[in-house]
N, C-alpha and C positions, 0 to 999 in steps of 0.2 A: 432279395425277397426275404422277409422274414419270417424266421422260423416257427412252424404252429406250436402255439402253446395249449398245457393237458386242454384247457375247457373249450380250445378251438378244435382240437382231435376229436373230443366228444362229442361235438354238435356236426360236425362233418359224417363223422361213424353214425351217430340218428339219422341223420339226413341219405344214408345209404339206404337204409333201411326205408324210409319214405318220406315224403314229401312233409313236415309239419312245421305251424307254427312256434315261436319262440315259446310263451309261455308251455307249451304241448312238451316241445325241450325239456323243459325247467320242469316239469311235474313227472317226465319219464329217468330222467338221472335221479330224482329223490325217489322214486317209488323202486328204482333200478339201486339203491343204496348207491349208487357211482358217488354221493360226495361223501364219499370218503378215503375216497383215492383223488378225487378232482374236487378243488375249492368254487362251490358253484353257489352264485347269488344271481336273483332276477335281475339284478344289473347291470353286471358283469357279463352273464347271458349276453344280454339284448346289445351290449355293447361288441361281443365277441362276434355275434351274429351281423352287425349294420359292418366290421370290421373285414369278415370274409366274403362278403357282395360287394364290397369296395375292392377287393381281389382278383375280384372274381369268382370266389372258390365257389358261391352259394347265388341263387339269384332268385329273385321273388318272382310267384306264381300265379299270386291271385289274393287278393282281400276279403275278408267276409266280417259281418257283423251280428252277434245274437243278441236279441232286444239290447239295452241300454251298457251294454258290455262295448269299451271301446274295440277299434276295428284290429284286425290281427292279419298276419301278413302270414303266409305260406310262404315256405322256399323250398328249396329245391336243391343238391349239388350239383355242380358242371362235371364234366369231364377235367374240366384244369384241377378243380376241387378235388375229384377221386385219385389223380395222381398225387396232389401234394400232400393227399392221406395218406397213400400206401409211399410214398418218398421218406412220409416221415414216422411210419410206423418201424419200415423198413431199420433208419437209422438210427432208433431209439430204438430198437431189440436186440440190433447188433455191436453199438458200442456203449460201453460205460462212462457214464456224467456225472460226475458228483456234484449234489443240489447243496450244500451246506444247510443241514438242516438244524435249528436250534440244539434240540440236544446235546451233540459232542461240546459244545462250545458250553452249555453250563452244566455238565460234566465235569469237564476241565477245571472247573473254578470253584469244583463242589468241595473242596478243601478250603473253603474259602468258610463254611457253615463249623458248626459246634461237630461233635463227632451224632450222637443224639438226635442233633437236630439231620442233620442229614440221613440216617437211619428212618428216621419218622419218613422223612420226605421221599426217597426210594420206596418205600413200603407204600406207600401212599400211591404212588406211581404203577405199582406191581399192582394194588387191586386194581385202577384205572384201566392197566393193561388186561385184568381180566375181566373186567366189565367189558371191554370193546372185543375182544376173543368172544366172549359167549353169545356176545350180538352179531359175532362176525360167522358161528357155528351156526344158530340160527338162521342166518341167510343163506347159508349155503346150504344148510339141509334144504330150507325151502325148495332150492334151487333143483337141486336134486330130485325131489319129492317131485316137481312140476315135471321134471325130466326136460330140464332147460339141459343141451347139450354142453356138458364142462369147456369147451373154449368160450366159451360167451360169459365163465366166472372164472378161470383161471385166473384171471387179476385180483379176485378175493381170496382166493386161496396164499396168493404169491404174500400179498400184505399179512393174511393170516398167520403164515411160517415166518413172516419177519415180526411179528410183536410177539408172535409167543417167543422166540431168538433173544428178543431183548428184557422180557419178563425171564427169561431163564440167566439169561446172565444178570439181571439186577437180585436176583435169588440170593447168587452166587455171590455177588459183591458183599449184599448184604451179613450174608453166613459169614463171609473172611474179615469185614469189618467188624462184626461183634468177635468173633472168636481171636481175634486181634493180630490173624495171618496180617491183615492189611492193617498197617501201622495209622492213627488216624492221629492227625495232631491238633493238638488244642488249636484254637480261634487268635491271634494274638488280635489284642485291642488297642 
């Protein structure tokens, strides 16, 4: 059986919560900020969803149509669905996976740039990182303010402490690159 993936976890966890259709999904992870912890497209969705009723994990409830708006399918999780959620919540809270994610990997080759040019581009990266921090503060205040119980945002928080981690240490590179702790070497061409 293969293992759920984020945006299948997402749509199962909605789906505990109640019965909806796909697009209802797709409108509650964007209004829910979830894509930004989960890479979520209507098609991807709707792919994710036709993928976990071939499983079993999800099964359709009923069709409905609003005037000239094509038909939309309700679902619903099983029982096999609720456990292969909590199976694989379970396992992904308790062990460690490394995703290889881009960065470290052009990190590694950032000596590869002018000393300058990398400096610009780090710095570049640290506002990025606090533009997505102050929208990430913003949501959680909201969150708060609504008195949405913090386990139902603890995943924004978690990413929150992990980009300001990586804005603090690109600070830090930055500082030791210019002050020339971190030896920067020319570009050979």
């Amino acid at each position: 059986m293969a293992e759920l993936t984020p945006l299948a976890i997402s749509v199962l966890a909605l789906l505990n919560e109640r019965p909806m259709h796909a697009y209802e999904m797709y409108q509650l992870l964007i209004s829910r900020q979830n894509d930004r912890i989960v890479k979520v497209r209507p098609g991807s969705l709707y792919h994710t969803v036709e993928r976990l009723a071939g499983q079993n994990y999800v099964r359709a409830t009923g069709t409905e149509r609003a005037g000239n708006r094509p038909e939309r399918t309700t679902y619903e999780i099983t029982p096999e669905g609720d456990e292969a959620l909590q199976r694989r919540i379970e396992s992904g809270l308790e062990k460690y996976v490394y995703e290889y994610p881009l960065f470290p990997v052009v990190l590694s080759e950032a000596h590869n740039l002018d000393r300058d040019d990398a400096v610009l581009r780090f710095r570049r990266r640290v506002a990025d990182l606090d533009t997505w921090l102050a929208d990430i503060d913003e949501g959680l205040a909201d969150a708060r303010e609504a008195e949405v119980p913090e386990p139902f945002w603890i995943g924004g928080a978690y990413v929150r402490h992990q980009l300001a981690a990586e804005r603090d240490w690109l600070a830090t590179l930055i500082d030791r690159i210019e002050s020339k702790d971190l030896p920067w070497q020319p570009r050979n061409k």
